[in-house]
C-alpha positions as CSV (number, residue, x, y, z in Angstrom):
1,X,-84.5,66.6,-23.0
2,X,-86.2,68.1,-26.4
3,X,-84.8,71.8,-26.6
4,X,-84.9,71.9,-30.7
5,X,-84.4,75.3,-32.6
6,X,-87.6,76.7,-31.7
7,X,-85.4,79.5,-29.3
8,X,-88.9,80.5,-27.6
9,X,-87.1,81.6,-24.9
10,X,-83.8,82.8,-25.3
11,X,-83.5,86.9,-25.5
12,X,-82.2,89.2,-27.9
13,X,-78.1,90.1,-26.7
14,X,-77.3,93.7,-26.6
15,X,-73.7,93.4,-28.1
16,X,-70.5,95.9,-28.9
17,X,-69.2,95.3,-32.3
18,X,-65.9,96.6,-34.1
19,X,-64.4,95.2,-37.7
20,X,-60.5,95.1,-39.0
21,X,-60.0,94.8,-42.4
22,X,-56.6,93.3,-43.5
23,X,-54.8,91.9,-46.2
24,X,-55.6,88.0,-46.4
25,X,-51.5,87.4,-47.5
26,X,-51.0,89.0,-44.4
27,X,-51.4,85.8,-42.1
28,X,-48.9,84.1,-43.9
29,X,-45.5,83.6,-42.1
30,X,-42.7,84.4,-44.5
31,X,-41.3,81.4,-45.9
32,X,-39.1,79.4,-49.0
33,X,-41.3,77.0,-48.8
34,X,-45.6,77.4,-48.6
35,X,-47.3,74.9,-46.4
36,X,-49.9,73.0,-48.0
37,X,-52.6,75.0,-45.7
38,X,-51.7,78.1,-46.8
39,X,-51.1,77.2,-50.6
40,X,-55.0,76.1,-49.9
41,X,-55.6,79.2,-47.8
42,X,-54.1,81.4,-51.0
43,X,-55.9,79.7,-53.8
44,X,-59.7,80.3,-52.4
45,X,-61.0,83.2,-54.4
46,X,-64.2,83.8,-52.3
47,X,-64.3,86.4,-49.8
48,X,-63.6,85.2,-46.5
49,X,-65.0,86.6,-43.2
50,X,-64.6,85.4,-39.7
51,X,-66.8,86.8,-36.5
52,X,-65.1,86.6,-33.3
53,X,-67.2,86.6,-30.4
54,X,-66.3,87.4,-26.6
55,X,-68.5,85.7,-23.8
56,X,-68.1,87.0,-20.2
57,X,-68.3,84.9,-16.9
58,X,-70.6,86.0,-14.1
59,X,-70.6,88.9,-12.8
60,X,-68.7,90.5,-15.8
61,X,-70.2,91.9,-19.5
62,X,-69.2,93.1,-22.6
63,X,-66.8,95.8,-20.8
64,X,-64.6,92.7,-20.1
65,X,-63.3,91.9,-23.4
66,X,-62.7,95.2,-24.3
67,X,-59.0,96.0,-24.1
68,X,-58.6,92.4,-25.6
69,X,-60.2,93.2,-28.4
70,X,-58.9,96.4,-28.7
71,X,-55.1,94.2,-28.7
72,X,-55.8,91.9,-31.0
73,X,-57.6,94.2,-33.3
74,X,-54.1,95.9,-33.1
75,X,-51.8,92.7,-33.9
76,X,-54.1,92.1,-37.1
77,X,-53.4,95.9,-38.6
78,X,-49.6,95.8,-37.5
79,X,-48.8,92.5,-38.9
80,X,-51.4,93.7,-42.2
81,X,-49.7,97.2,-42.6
82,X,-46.3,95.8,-42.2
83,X,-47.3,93.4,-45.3
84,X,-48.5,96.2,-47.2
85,X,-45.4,97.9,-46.8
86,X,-43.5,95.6,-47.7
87,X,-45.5,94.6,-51.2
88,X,-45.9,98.2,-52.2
89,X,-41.7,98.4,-52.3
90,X,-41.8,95.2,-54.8
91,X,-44.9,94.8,-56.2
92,X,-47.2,98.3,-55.8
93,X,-49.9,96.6,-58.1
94,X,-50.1,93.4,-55.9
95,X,-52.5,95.3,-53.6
96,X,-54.9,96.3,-55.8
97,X,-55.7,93.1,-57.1
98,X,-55.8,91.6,-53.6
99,X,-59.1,90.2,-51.6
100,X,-58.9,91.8,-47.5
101,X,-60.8,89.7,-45.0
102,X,-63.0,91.3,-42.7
103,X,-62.9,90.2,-38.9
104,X,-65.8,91.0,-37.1
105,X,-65.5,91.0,-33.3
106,X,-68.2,90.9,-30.8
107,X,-68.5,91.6,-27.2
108,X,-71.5,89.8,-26.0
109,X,-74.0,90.9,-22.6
110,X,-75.0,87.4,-21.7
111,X,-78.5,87.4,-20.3
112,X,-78.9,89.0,-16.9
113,X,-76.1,90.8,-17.1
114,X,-74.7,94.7,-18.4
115,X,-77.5,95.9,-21.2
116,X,-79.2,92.2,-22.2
117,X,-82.5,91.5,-20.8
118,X,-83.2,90.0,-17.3
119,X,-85.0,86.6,-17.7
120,X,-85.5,84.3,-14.0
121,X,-84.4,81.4,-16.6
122,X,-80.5,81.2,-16.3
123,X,-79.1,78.0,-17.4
124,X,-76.2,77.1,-19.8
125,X,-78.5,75.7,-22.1
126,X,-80.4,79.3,-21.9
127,X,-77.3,81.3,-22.8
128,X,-76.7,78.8,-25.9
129,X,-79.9,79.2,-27.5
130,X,-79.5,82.9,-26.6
131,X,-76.0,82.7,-28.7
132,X,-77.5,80.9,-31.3
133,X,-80.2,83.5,-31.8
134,X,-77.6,86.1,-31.7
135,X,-76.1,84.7,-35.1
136,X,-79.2,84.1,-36.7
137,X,-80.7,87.5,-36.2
138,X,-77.3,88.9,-37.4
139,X,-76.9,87.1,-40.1
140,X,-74.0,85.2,-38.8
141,X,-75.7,82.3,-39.0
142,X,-77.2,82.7,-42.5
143,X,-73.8,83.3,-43.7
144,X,-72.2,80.4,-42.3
145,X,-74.9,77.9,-43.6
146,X,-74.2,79.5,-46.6
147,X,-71.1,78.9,-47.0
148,X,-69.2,77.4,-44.4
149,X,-65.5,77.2,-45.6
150,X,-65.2,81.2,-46.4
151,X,-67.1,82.2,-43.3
152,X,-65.7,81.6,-39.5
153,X,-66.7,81.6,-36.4
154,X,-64.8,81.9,-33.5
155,X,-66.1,81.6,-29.8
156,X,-63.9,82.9,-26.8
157,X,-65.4,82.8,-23.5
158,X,-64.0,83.2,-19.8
159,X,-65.4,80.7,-16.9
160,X,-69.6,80.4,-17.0
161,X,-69.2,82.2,-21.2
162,X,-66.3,79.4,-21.6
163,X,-68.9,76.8,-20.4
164,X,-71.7,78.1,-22.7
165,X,-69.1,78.3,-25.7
166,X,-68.0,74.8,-24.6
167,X,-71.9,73.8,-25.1
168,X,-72.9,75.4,-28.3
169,X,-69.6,74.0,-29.8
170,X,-70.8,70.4,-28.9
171,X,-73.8,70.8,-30.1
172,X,-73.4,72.9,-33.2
173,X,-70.2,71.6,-34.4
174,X,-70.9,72.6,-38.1
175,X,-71.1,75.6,-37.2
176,X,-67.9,76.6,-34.7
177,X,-64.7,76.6,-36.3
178,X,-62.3,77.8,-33.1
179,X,-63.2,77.5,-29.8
180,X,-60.8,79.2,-26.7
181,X,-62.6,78.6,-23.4
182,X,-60.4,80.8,-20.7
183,X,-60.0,79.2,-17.7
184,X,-62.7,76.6,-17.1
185,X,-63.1,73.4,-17.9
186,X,-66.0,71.6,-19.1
187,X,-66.4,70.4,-15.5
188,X,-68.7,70.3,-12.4
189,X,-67.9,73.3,-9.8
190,X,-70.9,72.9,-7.5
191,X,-69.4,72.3,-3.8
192,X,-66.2,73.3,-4.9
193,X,-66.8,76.9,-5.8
194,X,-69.7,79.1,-4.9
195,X,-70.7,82.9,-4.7
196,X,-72.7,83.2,-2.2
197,X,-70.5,85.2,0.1
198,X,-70.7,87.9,-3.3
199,X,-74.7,87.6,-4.1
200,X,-75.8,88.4,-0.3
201,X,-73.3,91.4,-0.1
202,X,-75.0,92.7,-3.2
203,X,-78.6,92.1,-2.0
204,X,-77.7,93.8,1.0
205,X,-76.1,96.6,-0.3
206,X,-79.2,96.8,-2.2
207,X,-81.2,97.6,0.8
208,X,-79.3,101.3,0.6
209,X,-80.8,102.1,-2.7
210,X,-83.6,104.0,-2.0
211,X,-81.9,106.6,0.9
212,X,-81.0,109.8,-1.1
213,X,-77.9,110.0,1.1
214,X,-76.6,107.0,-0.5
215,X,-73.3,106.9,-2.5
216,X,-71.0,104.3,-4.2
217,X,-68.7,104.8,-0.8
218,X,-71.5,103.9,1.5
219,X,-72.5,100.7,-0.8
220,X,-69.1,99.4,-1.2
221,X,-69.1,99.6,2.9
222,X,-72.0,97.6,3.2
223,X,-70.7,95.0,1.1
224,X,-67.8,94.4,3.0
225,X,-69.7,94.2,6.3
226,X,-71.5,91.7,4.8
227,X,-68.8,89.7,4.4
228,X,-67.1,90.2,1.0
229,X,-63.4,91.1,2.6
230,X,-61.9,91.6,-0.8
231,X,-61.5,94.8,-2.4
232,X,-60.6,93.7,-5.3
233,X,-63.6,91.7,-5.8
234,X,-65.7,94.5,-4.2
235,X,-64.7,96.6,-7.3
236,X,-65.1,94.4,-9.6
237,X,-68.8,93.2,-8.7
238,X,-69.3,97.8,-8.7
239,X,-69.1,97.9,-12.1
240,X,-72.3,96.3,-12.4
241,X,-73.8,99.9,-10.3
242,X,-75.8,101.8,-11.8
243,X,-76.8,105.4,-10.9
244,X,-80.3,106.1,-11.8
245,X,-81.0,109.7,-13.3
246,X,-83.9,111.1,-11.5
247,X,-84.2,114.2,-13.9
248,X,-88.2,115.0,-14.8
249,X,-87.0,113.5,-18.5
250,X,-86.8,109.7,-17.0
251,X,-89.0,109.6,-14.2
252,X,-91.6,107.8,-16.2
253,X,-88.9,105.4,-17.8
254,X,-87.9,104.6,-13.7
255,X,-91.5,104.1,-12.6
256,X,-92.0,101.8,-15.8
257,X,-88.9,100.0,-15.1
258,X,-90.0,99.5,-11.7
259,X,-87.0,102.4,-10.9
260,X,-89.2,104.9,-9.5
261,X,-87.5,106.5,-6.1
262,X,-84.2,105.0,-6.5
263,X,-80.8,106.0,-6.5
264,X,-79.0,103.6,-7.7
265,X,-79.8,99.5,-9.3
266,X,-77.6,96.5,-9.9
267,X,-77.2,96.0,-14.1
268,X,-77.2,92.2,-12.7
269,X,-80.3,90.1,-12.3
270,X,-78.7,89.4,-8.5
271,X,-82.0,87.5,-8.0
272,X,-82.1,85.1,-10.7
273,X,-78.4,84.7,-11.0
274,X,-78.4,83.9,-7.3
275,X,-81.7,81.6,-7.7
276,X,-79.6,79.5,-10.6
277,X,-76.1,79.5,-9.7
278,X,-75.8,75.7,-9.2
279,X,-76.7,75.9,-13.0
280,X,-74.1,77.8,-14.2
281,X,-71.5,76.1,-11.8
282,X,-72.2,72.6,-13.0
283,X,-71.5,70.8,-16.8
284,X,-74.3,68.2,-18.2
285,X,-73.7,64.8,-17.2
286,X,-72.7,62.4,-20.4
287,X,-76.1,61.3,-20.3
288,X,-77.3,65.0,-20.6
289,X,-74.4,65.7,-23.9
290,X,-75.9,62.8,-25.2
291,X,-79.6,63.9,-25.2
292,X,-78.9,67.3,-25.4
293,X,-76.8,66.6,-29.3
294,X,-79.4,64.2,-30.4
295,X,-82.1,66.9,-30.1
296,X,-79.7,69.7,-31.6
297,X,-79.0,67.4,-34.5
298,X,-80.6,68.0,-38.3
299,X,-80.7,64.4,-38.5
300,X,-83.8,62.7,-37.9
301,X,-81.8,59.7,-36.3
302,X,-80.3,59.4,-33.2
303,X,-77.1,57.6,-31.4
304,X,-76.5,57.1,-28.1
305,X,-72.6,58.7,-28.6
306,X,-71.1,60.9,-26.6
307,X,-70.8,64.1,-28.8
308,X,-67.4,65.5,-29.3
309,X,-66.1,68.5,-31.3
310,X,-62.9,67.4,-33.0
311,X,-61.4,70.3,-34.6
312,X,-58.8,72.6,-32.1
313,X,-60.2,73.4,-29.2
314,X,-57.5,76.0,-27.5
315,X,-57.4,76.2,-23.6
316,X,-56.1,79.2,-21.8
317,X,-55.8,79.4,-18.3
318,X,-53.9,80.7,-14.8
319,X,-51.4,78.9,-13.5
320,X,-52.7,80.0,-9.5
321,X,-56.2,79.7,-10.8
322,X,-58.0,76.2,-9.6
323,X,-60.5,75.9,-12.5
324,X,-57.7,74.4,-14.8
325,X,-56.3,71.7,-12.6
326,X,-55.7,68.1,-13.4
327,X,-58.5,66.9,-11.9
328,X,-60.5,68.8,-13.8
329,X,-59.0,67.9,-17.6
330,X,-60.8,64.6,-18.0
331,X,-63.7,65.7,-19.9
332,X,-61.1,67.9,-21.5
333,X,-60.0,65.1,-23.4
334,X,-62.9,63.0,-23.4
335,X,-65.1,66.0,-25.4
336,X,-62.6,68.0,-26.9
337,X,-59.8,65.2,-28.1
338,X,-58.0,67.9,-30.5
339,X,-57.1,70.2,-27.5
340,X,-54.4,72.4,-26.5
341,X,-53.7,74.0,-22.8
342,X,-51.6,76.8,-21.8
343,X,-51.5,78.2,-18.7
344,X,-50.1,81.5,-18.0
345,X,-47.6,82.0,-14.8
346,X,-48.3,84.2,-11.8
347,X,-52.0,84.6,-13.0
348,X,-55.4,83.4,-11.8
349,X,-59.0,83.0,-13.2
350,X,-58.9,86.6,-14.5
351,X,-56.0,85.6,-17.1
352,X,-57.2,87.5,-19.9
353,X,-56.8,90.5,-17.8
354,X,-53.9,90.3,-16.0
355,X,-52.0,89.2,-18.7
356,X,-53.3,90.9,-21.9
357,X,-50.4,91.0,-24.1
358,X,-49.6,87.5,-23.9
359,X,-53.1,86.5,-24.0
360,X,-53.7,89.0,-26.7
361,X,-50.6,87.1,-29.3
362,X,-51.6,83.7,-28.5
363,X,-55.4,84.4,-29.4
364,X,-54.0,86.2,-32.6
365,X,-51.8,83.1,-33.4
366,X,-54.5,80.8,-32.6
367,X,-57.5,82.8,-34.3
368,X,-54.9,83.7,-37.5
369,X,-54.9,79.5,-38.0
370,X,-58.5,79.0,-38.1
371,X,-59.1,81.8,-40.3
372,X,-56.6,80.2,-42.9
373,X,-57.6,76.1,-42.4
């Protein structure tokens, strides 16, 4: 296995992005007595910055993260403002004088899914090289090679985005400086879990698209007569429905887009993701990691060692979920020895979501300690 840097085949990530600016004095916890990390933190002059970026599992895209990002965008102001405040009854010209960090947060489309481009290659390897072209065409990378201590990065991704964070961090370890991987575990799921009951409702349901008398009601009805019994699940795959606009304005963009006469169109790639699901299911064998570093590496020579990424790797996942069982926390420590796990009660693979508060402060508590080491 030879991937390189070349990226010859990864695809350009259509992304949301949103910055906080706050004060950097802010992150540290009052105290009599300042930790040797944060006395460090407090005497670096240059500007830090730290990018944040959200990876979806399948099915999902950028929409996912929103409302977590939109929380811990919120914890970083609060705790900032409450700072300023503070300072400007003691010490008004403190604040003028002090450096903010910017936090940059991105909400990633990962290929074949939401606005990114379709591709009938899908493979965790594909969605890391597509990451790593993501930070190199916006300057993310640049920046980091730079100057790695002032600038961050930060990769949070649920299930198949937890995976491909899981990979780039084992591979690029230079250049990752938190990882949160959200209920998965760098594990092999194939003939444990499969979607095959969800991909044939949709590419049924997509038999309806053409019929003018077609509506969201009547697709949803045809996916659970294909088998998908779950509302919930139902709904959740409908937010990848798109309603095509047959207005004189786009009728050329449809016909180009291979669009013409239809009513509606999956944002999904149902075909490829279907084709390649086994890929995005399973984890490299050791023997895979092993090949798979050596041919990331800058160095010319290679080892035969299993590649590890060694600084805290933080675990989040649902305590009814069964992604996040025992069995599946060997690699755990094998790859990621400086690990932590917490699993969140009366909630499932979709942790983030049903418990965004919670998940919100501990990704704030976590993400505030990387920015500072």
């Amino acid at each position: 296995m030879n991937r390189g840097k070349q990226l010859i085949n990864a695809v350009p990530l259509h992304f949301l992005k949103e910055t906080v600016s706050i004060n950097r004095t802010s992150l540290i916890e009052p105290s009599n007595v300042i930790k040797r990390n944060d006395y460090r933190y407090l005497q670096n002059n240059k500007k830090i910055s730290t990018s944040i970026i959200f990876l979806h599992g399948l099915f999902g895209s950028s929409e996912n993260f929103k409302l977590s990002k939109k929380l811990l965008i919120k914890r970083f102001e609060v705790i900032s403002d409450q700072f300023d405040k503070l300072i400007a009854q003691h010490n008004p010209g403190y604040l003028n004088n002090s450096d903010n960090i910017d936090i940059d947060l991105y909400n990633l489309d990962i290929r074949n899914h939401g606005l990114s481009p379709h591709s009938s290659e899908m493979s965790l390897y594909d969605i890391e090289d597509d990451l790593h072209l993501f930070l190199k065409d916006n300057k993310i990378l640049e920046k980091k090679l730079q100057d790695p201590e002032s600038n961050k990065i930060i990769l949070v991704g649920h299930s198949m985005g937890g995976k491909s964070a899981m990979m780039f961090a084992l591979n690029n370890p230079h250049l990752v400086d938190g990882l949160v991987p959200i209920d998965v575990s760098p594990s092999n799921y194939v003939g444990i879990h499969n979607h095959n009951t969800k991909f044939e409702a949709m590419l049924n349901a997509s038999k309806l698209f053409k019929n003018s008398n077609t509506t969201r009601s009547l697709i949803e009805k045809e996916m659970e007569r294909s088998g998908l019994s779950d509302k919930g699940e139902r709904l959740y795959l409908l937010n990848n429905l798109k309603e095509i606009n047959s207005n004189n304005n786009n009728n050329k963009n449809n016909k180009n887009n291979g669009l013409e006469n239809l009513q509606f169109s999956w944002k999904l790639n149902v075909e490829a993701l279907y084709k390649n699901q086994d890929k995005l299911l399973t984890f490299p064998s050791n023997q895979e990691l092993i090949e798979s570093s050596s041919s990331s590496s800058s160095s010319s020579s290679t080892n035969n060692k299993l590649p590890q990424f060694n600084k805290k790797a933080f675990f989040i996942g649902g305590a009814d979920s069964h992604y996040l069982q025992l069995a599946h926390r060997e690699n755990i420590h094998k790859l990621f020895p400086n690990h932590e796990i917490q699993l969140f009660q009366n909630s499932n693979h979709f942790v983030y979501a049903q418990k965004p508060r919670e998940f919100a402060d501990v990704l704030y508590n976590y993400s505030k300690n990387i920015i500072k080491s």
